[in-house]
C-alpha atoms as one frame of an Amber mdcrd trajectory, in Angstrom:
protein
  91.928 214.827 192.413  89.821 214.196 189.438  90.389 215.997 186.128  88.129
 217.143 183.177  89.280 215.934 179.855  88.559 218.350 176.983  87.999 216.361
 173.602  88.075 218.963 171.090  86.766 218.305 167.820  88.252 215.737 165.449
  89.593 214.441 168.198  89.688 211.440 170.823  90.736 210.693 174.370  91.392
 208.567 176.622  91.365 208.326 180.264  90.722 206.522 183.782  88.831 207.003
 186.817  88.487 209.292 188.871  88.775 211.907 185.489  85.809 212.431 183.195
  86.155 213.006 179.279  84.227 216.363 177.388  83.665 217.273 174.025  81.202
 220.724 173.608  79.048 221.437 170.524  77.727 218.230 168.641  75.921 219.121
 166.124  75.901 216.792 162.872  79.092 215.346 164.793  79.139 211.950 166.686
  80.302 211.726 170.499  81.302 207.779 171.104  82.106 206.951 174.436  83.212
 203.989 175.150  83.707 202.030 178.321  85.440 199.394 180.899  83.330 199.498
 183.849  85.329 196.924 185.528  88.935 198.730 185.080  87.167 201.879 185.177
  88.738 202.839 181.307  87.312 205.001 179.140  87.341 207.103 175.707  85.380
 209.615 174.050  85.588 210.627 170.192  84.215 213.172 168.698  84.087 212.842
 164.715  82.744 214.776 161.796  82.823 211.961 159.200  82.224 208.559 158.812
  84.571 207.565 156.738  88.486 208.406 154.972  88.396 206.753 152.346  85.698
 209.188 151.355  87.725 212.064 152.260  90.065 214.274 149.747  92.076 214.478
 152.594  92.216 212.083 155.542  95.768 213.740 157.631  93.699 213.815 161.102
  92.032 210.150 161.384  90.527 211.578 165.027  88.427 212.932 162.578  86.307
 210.114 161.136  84.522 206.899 162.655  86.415 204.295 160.785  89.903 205.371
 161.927  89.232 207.544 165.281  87.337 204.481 166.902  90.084 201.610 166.522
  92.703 204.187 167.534  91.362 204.973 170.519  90.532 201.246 171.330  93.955
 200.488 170.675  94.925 203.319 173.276  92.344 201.897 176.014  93.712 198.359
 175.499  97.227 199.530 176.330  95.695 201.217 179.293  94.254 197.574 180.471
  91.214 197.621 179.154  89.473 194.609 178.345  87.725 194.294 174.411  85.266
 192.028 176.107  83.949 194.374 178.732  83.993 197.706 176.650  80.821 199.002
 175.531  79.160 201.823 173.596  77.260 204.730 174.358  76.868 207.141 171.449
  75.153 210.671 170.967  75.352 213.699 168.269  74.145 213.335 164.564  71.964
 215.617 164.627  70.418 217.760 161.079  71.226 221.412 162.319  69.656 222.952
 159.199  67.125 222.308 156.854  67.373 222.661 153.510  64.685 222.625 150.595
  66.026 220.069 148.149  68.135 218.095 150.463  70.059 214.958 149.207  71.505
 212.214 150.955  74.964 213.493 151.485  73.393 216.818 153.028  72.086 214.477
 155.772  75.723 214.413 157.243  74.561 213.805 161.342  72.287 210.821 160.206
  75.053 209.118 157.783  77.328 209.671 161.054  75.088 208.177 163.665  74.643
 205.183 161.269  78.389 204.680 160.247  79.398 204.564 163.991  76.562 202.136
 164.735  77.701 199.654 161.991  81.506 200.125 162.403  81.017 199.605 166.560
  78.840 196.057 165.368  82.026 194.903 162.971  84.387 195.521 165.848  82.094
 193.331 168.410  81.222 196.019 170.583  77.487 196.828 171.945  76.085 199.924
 172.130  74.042 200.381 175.547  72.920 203.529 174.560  72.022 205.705 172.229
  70.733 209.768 171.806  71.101 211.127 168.192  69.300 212.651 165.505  67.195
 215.858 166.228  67.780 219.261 165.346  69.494 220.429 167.923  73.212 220.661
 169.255  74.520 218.786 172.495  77.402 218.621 174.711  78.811 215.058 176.430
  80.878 214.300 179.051  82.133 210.498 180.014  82.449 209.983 184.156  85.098
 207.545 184.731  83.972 206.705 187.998  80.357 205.752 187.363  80.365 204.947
 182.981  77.183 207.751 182.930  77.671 209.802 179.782  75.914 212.814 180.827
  74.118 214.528 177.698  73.439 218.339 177.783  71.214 220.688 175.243  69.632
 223.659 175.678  66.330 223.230 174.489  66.003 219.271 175.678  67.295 219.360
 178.780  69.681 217.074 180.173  70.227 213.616 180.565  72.323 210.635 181.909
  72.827 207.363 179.434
């Protein structure tokens, strides 16, 4: 009997066929699934900053790239994952709202997409796939079974990375 994995956000899980991982409502926020397809491991984050060390206060490190995505690594290792086999899919970062004299740090979806892209290429693993940017909100879910990360939106549809 397969379960469904809520990954709320600021948050990270981890989990094994046959259950499937879900975090609802990216917006500016990163989903990073990542992925043994041979022992059938995975994890999904879902993280509002890039980094801590930017942070006034960093108590919850599910919620940024740089300490969420080696914790829950760490956690798929002990599950028998293999570093060599895992790899990336990634979706979120969008720019939900517009603003007139927007600077760089209002641009908080792109700086997250791009921090999780560079972090995932220091810790030597690929990223197969990729759906972020836009303006508009999605929803992800990880199948153990298969590796598809299933993306959902309202206004674009859905689709299967």
């Amino acid at each position: 009997m397969s379960e469904l994995i809520k990954v709320g956000m600021a948050d990270y899980k981890t989990g094994r066929n046959p259950n499937s991982l879900i975090s609802y409502g990216l917006g500016s926020c990163v989903g990073i699934a990542l992925y043994d397809s041979f022992n059938k491991i995975g994890g999904l984050a879902h993280i509002m900053l890039p980094d801590s060390t930017q942070a006034r206060s960093a108590e919850n490190p599910a919620k940024f790239a740089n300490t969420a995505l080696p914790l829950m690594l760490d956690d798929m290792i002990k599950m028998g994952a293999s570093k060599g086999r895992i790899i990336a899919k990634i979706a979120g970062g969008a720019q939900m709202f517009t603003f007139a004299n927007a600077t760089d740090v209002m641009r908080v979806g792109e700086r997250n997409a791009e921090a999780v892209r560079i972090l995932l290429k220091k810790m030597d693993i690929r990223v197969i796939a990729d759906d972020t940017g836009g303006n508009y909100g999605r929803t992800v879910e990880l199948r153990l079974d298969t590796g598809i990360y299933r993306v959902r939106t309202i206004a674009q549809g859905e689709k299967e990375l």
